[in-house]
C-alpha positions in Angstrom: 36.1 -26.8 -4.5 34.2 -27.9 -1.2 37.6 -27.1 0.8 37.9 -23.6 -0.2 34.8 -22.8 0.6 34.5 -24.2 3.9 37.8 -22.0 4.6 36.4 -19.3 3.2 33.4 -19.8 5.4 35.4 -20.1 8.5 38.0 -17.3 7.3 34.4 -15.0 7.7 33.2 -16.7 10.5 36.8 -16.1 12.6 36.8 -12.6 10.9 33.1 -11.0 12.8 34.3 -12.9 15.9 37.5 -10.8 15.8 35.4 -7.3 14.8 32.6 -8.0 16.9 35.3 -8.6 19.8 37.2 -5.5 18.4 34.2 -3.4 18.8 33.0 -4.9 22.4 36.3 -3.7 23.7 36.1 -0.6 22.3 32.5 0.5 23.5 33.8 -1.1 27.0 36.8 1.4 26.6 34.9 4.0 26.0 32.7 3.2 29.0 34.9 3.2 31.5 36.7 6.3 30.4 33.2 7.7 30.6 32.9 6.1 34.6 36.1 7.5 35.0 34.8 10.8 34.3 32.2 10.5 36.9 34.7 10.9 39.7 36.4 14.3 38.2 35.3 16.5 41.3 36.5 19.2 38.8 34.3 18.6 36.0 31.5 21.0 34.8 28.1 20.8 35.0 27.2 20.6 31.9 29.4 17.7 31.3 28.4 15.8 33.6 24.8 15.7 32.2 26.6 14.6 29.4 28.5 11.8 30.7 25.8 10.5 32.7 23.6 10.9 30.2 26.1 9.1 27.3 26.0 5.8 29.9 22.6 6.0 31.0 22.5 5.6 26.6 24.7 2.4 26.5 23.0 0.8 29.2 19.4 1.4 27.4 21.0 0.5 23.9 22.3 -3.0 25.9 18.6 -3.3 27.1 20.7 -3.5 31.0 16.9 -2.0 32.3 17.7 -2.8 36.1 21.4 -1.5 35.4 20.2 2.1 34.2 17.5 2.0 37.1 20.1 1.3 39.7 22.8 3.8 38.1 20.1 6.5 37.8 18.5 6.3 41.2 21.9 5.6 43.0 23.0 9.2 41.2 19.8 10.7 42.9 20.5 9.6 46.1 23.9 10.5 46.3 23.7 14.2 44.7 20.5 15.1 45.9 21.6 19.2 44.7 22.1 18.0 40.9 19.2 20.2 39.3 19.2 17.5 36.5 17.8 14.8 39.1 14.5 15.3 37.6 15.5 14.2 34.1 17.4 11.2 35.8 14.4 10.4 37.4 12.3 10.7 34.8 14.4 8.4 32.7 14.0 6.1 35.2 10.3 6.2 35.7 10.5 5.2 31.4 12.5 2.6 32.1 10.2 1.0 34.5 7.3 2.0 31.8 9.3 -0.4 29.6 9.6 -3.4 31.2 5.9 -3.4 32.1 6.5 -2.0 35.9 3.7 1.2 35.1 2.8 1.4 38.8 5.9 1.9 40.1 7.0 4.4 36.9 4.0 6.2 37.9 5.3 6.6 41.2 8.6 8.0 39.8 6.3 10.6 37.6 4.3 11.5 40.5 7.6 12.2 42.7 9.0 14.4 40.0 5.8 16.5 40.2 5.5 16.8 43.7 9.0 17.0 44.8 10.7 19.5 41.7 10.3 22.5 40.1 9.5 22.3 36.6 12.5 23.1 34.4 13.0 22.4 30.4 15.8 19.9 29.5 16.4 19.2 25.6 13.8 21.4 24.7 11.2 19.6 26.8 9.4 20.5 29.7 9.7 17.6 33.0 6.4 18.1 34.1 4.6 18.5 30.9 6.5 14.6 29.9 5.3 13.7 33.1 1.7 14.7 32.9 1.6 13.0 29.1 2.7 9.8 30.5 0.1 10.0 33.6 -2.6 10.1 31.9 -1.4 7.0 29.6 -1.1 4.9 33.0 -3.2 5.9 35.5 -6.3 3.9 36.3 -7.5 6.4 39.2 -10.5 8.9 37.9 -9.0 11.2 41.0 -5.5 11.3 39.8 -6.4 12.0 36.2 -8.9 15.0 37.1 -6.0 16.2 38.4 -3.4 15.9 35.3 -5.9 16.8 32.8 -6.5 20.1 34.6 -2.7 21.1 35.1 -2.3 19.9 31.7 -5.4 22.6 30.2 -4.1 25.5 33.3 -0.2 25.0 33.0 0.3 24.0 29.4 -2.6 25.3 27.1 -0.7 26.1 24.2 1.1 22.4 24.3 -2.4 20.1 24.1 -5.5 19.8 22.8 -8.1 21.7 24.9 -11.3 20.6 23.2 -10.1 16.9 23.9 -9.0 17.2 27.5 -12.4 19.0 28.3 -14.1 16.2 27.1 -11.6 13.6 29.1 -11.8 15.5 32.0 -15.7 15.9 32.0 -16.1 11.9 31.6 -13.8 11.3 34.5 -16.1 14.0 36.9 -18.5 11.3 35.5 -17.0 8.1 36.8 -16.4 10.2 40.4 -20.2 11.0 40.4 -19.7 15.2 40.0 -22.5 15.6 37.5 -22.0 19.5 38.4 -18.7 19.7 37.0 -19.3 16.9 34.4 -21.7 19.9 32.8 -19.0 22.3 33.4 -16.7 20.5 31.6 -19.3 19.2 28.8 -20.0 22.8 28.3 -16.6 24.1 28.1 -16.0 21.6 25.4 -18.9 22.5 23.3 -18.0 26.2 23.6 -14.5 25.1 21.4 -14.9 26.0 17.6 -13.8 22.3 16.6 -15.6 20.3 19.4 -18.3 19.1 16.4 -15.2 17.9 13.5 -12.8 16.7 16.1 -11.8 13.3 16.7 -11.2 11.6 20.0 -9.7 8.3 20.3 -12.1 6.2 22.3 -15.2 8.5 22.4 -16.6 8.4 18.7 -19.6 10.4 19.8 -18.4 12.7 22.0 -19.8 15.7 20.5 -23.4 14.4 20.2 -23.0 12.9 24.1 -21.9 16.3 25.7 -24.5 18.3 23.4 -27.4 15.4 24.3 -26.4 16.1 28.7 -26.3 20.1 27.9 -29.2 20.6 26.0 -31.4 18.0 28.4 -30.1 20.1 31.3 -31.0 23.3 29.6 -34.6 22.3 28.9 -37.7 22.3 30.6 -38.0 18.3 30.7 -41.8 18.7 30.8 -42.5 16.1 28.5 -41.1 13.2 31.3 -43.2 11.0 33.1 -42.8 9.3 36.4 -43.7 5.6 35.0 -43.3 3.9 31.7 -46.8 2.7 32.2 -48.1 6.1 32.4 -46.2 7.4 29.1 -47.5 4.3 27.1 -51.0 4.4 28.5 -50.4 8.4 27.2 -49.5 7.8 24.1 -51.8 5.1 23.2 -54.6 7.2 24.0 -54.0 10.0 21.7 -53.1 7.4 19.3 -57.1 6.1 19.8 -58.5 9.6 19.2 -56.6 11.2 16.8 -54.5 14.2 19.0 -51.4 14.7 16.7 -51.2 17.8 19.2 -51.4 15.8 22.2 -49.3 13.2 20.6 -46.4 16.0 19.8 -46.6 17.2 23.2 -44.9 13.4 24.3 -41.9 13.0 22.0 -38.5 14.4 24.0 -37.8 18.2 23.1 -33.8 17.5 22.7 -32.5 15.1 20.2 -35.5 13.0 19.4 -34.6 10.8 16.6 -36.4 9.1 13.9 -34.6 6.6 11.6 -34.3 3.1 10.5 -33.0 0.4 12.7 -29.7 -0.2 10.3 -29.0 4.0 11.0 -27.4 5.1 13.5 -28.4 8.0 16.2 -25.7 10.2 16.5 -26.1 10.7 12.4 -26.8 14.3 11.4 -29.9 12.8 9.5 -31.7 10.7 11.9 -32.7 14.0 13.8 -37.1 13.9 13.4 -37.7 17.0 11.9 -41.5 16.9 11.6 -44.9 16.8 13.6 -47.3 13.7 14.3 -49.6 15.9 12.3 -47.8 15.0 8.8 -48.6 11.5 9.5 -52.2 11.5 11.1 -55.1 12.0 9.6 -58.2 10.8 9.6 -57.8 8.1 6.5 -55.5 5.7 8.4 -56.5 4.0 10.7 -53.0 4.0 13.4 -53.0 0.5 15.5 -50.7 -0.5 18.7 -49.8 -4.0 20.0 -51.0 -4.1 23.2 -48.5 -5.3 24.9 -44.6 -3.4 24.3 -42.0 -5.7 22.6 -40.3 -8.4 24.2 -36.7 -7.5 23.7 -37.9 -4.3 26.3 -35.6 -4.1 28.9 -35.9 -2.3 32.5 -34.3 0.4 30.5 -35.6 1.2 27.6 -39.2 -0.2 25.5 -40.2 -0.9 22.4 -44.4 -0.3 20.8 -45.3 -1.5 17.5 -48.1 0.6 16.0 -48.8 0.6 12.4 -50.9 2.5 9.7 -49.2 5.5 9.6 -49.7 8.1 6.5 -46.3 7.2 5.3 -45.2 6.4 1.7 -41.7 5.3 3.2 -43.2 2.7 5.5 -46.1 2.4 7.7 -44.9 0.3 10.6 -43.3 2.5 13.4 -41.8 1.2 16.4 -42.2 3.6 19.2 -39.1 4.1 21.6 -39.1 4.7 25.3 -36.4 4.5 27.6 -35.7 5.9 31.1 -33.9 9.2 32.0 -30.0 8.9 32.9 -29.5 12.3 34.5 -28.2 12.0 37.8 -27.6 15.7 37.9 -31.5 16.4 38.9 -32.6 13.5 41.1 -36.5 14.7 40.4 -35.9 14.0 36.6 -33.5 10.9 37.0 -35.4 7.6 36.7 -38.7 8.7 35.1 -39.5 8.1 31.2 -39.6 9.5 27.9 -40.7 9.4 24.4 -37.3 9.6 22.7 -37.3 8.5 19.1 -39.0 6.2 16.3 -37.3 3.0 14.4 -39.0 2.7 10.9 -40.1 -0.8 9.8 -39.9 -4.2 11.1 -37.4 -4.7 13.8 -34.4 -6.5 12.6 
């Protein structure tokens, strides 16, 4: 019983050798009638996209990366009039892509932009391929102001407008253009879906363009050039009772009011009362008098407590410096901007 099988195990064994070297010398038939092809002077076009496009398959297939890129780039060289060079190049630029080589592949993308026309091959536009896969790659703030726009001018109906206005206003950002940063902020606020849609990466980036537009748009009055000066402020219409005076401090956009577990860009956590509602002449409101320890150079923490609340009557008071580069008169000072409820965690 052991003897049959072991020849029936070796009959198999001696059987895939024999199919699998059946069908290796078959595809390398079929290859070489397809090189062969490649030096018909006669043939058309159209075929020839075909045939080089057939090997340039088997070669990817084999995983032969520096075969195809070789092949591909050799064709370029030599037949700089085929009109299909920026498909072959752009097949090579994915090959590099593959392998891990995506500086040099975004070389190869930038050559087909700068060197060819736009043309549509398989249903696909070159440049539009090429722009998608920039953006992937590129590191460079510069490069990718420039793809994101010629993606939103040249291609409006084949991408997301409300995302790329918010991609391309965060790279004015990393350049330091605050003035088109806005621009581009605002454009993206001005899209009918800019507050339901989802950007991968930026999970707030409605409530971050809205919180740079509306500060911009606002008078700012309520700023002061020291954190000293805004706590000594508040403190003292704390001590006599000015709910009005008190008001008159918290930011005019976005200032928030929540517990410490919330978070800011919730719907909810928006303050949508006066000091008055919670000031009167009953409670006695206290401060520490110095600001919380975990205050950084940034932003500062105040316990008070005593406030006419039947939620909770400890309030930690938030301050934190102005990051708005786009008015150096406002950047740098201070501002009452929100309230934590209860005991910091």
């Amino acid at each position: 019983m052991s003897f049959k099988i072991t020849n029936r195990v070796f009959f198999i064994f001696f059987l895939t050798i024999y199919l699998c070297s059946c069908a290796i010398e078959k595809e390398t038939n079929y290859q070489q009638e397809l090189y062969n092809l490649l030096e018909d002077k006669q043939i058309a076009e159209e075929s020839l996209f075909s045939v080089i496009n057939q090997i340039s398959n088997g070669m990817q297939n084999s995983k032969q990366a520096d075969d195809l890129i070789l092949f591909l780039t050799d064709h370029v060289n030599q037949n700089p009039e085929d009109k299909y060079n920026p498909y072959w190049l752009l097949r090579t630029a994915y090959t590099y892509q593959t392998t891990g080589a995506e500086p040099i592949a975004e070389l190869y993308f930038q050559r087909i932009l700068n060197t060819y026309d736009d043309f549509i091959v398989m249903d696909k536009s070159i440049h539009l391929l090429c722009l998608q896969n920039l953006i992937q790659i590129s590191t460079s703030p510069t490069a990718r102001i420039q793809y994101f726009t010629k993606l939103i001018n040249e291609y409006p109906d084949d991408v997301n407008k409300t995302e790329l206005y918010m991609r391309l206003g965060e790279e004015y950002k990393k350049t330091g253009d605050w003035n088109q940063m806005l621009r581009c902020y605002s454009d993206f606020l001005a899209r009918s879906d800019a507050a339901e849609i989802q950007i991968l990466g930026m999970p707030n980036a409605y409530s971050t363009a809205k919180n740079i537009v509306d500060f911009n748009n606002s008078s700012k009055d309520w700023t002061f050039e020291t954190l000293d000066d805004l706590v000594s402020a508040v403190k003292r219409a704390i001590s006599r009772y000015e709910p009005n005076t008190l008001e008159s401090y918290k930011s005019k956009v976005n200032f928030f009011s929540m517990s410490w577990r919330q978070d800011e860009s919730q719907e909810h956590s928006m303050a949508n009362f006066t000091m008055k509602d919670f000031m009167t002449g009953k409670n006695r409101i206290r401060y520490n008098e110095n600001l919380n320890e975990s205050s950084t150079p940034d932003e500062a923490f105040l316990r008070t407590w005593g406030w006419n609340s039947t939620y909770v009557n400890v309030w930690y008071l938030y301050f934190r410096k102005v990051n708005f580069p786009l008015d150096p008169e406002i950047h740098g000072r201070w501002e009452w901007a929100g309230i934590y409820y209860g005991e910091m965690l």
